[in-house]
C-alpha positions as CSV (number, residue, x, y, z in Angstrom):
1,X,88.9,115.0,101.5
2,X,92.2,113.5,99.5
3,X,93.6,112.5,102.7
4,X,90.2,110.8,103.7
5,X,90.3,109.1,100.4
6,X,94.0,108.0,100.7
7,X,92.9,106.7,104.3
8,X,89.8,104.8,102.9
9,X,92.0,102.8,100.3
10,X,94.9,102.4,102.4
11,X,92.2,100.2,104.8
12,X,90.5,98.7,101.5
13,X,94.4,97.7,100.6
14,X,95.1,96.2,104.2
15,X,91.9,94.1,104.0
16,X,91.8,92.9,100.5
17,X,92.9,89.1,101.4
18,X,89.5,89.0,103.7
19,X,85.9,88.3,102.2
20,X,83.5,91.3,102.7
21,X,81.2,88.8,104.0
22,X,83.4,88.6,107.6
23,X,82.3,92.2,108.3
24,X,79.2,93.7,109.2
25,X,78.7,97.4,109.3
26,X,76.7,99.5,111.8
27,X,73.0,100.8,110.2
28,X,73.1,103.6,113.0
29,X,75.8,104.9,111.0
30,X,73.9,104.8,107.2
31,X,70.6,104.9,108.1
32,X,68.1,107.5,106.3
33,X,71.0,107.9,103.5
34,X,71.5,106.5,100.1
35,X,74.1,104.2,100.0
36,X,75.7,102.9,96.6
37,X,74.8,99.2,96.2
38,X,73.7,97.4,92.9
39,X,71.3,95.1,94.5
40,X,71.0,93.0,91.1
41,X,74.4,91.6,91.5
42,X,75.3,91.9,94.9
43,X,72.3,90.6,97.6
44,X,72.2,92.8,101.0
45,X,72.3,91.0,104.0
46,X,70.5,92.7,107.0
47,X,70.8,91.3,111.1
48,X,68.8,91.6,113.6
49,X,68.2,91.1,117.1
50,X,64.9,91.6,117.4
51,X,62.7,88.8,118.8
52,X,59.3,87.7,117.5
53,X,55.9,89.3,118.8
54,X,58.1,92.5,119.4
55,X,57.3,96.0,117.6
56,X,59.8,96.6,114.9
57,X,60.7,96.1,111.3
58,X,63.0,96.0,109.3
59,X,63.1,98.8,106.1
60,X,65.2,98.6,103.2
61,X,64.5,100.9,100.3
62,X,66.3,100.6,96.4
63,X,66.7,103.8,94.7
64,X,68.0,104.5,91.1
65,X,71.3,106.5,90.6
66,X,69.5,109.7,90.6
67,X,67.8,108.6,93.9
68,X,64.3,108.0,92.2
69,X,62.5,105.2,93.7
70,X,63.2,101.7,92.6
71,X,60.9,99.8,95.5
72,X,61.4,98.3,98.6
73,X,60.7,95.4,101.2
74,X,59.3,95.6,105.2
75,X,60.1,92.4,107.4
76,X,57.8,92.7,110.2
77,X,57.9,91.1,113.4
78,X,54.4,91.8,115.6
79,X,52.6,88.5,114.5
80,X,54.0,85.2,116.4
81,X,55.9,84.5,112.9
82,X,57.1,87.5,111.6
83,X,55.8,89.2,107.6
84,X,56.8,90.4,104.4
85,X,55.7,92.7,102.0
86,X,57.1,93.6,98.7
87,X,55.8,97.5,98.4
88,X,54.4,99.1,95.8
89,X,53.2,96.0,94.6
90,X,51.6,94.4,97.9
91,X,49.0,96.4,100.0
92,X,49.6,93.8,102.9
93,X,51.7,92.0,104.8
94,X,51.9,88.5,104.2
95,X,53.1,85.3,106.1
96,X,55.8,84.0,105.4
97,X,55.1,80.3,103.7
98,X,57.5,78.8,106.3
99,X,57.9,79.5,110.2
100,X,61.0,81.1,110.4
101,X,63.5,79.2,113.6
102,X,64.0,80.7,116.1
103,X,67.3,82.5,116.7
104,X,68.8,85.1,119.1
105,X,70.4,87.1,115.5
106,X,68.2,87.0,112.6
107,X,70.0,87.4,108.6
108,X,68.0,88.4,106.3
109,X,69.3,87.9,102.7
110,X,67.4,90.2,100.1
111,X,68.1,89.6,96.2
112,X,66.7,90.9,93.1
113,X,67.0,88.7,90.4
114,X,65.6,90.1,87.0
115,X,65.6,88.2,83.9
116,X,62.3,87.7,81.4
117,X,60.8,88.6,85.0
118,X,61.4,90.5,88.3
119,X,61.5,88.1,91.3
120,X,62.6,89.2,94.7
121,X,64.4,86.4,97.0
122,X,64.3,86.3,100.6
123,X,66.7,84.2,102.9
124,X,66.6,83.3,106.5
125,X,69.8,82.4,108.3
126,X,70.7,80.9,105.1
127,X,67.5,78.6,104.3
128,X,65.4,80.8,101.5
129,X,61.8,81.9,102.4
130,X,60.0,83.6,100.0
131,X,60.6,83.6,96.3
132,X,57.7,85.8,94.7
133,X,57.8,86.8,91.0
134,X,56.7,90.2,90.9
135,X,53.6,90.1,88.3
136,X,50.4,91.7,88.0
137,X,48.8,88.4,89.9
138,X,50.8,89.5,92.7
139,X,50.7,92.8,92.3
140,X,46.8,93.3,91.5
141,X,46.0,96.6,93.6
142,X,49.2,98.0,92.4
143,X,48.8,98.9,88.8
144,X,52.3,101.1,88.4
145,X,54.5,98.2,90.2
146,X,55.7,97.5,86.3
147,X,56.9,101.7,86.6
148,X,58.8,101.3,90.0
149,X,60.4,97.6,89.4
150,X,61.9,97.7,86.2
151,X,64.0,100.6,87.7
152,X,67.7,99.4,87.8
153,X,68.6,99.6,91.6
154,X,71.6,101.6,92.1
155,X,71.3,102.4,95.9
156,X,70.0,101.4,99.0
157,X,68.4,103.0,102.4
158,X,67.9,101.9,105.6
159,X,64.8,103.9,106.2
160,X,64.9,106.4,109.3
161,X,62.0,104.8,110.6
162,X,63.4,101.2,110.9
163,X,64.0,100.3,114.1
164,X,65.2,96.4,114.0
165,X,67.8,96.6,111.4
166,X,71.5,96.5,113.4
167,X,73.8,95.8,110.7
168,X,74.5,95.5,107.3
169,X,76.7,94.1,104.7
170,X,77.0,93.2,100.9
171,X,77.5,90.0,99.9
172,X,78.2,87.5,96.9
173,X,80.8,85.5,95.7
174,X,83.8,87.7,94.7
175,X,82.9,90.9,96.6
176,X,85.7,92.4,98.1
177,X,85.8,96.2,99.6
178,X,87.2,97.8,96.3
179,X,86.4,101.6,94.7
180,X,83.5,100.5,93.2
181,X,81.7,99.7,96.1
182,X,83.5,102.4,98.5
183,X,79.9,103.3,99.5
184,X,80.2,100.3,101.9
185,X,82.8,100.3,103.2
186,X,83.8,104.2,104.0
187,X,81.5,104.2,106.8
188,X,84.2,101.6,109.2
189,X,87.0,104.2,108.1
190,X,85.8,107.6,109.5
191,X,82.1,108.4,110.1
192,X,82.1,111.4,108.3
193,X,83.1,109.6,105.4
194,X,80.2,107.7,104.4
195,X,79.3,107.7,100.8
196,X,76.1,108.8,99.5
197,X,74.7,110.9,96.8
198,X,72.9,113.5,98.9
């Protein structure tokens, strides 16, 4: 394990003059395990390749340092523009306000933002989406949303069952592979390295 861990910062070292947000990572490789990511400073990006109209969505999942959940987000693609749903606050998957463009890869930007209130931010190739304060207006048939959401998000999942997600990165002005998030970056060094808290 100490030589994996010399490996791991020896590539963190020989990368360090690049922006994390030139690499993507592989989902096949992470996906159905926690991976360290503090979603409230550091949005995830997910692609896809997925087109319209086709079966698929994409699942990420926020969990709390001791893996207890802290919500999550479906992206949907079966109706002719594709859906959203906040869970554990929405029962149902809604439209998105805006037809998304078409495009053969799809990039989903996901932020939390939490202030006075909880909002959750969703971007589409760059042009945002959906902006939803998560209240209980929102959240009417979900009376314990307050319980899951005011969780701090420590780590993430790409849920076993997603099948559109392909890749994955963090992104944000500033972040740059570094020890503190090693849980992203491990997985490009040796596959049996990937960090999670298991």
């Amino acid at each position: 394990m100490r030589h994996l861990m010399f490996d791991a910062l020896l590539f963190l070292t020989s990368i360090a003059l690049i922006s994390a947000d030139d690499y993507w990572f592989e989902v096949q490789k992470v996906k159905g395990k926690n991976v360290m990511h503090n979603l409230e400073t550091t949005p995830l990006e997910v692609k896809t390749d997925l087109k319209l109209q086709s079966l698929g969505a994409i699942n990420p999942m926020f969990y709390t340092i001791d893996k207890t959940e802290a919500g999550s987000v479906d992206i949907s693609f079966q109706k002719p523009n594709a859906q959203y749903r906040i869970n554990k606050c929405m029962d149902l998957l809604a439209d998105f306000p805006k037809a998304l463009s078409p495009a053969a890869d799809k990039v989903f930007r996901i932020t939390l933002t939490r202030t006075t209130v909880i909002s959750i931010q969703i971007q589409y190739n760059g042009v945002e989406v959906v902006n939803v304060v998560i209240s209980d207006s929102i959240c009417s048939s979900n009376s314990g949303w307050q319980t899951i959401w005011n969780r701090k998000v420590a780590m993430i999942q790409i849920a076993p069952w997603d099948d559109a997600s392909k890749f994955y990165r963090a992104v944000g002005a500033g972040v740059q592979p570094s020890v503190e998030n090693l849980g992203c970056w491990l997985d490009v060094v040796d596959d049996r390295a990937i960090a999670t808290l298991e």
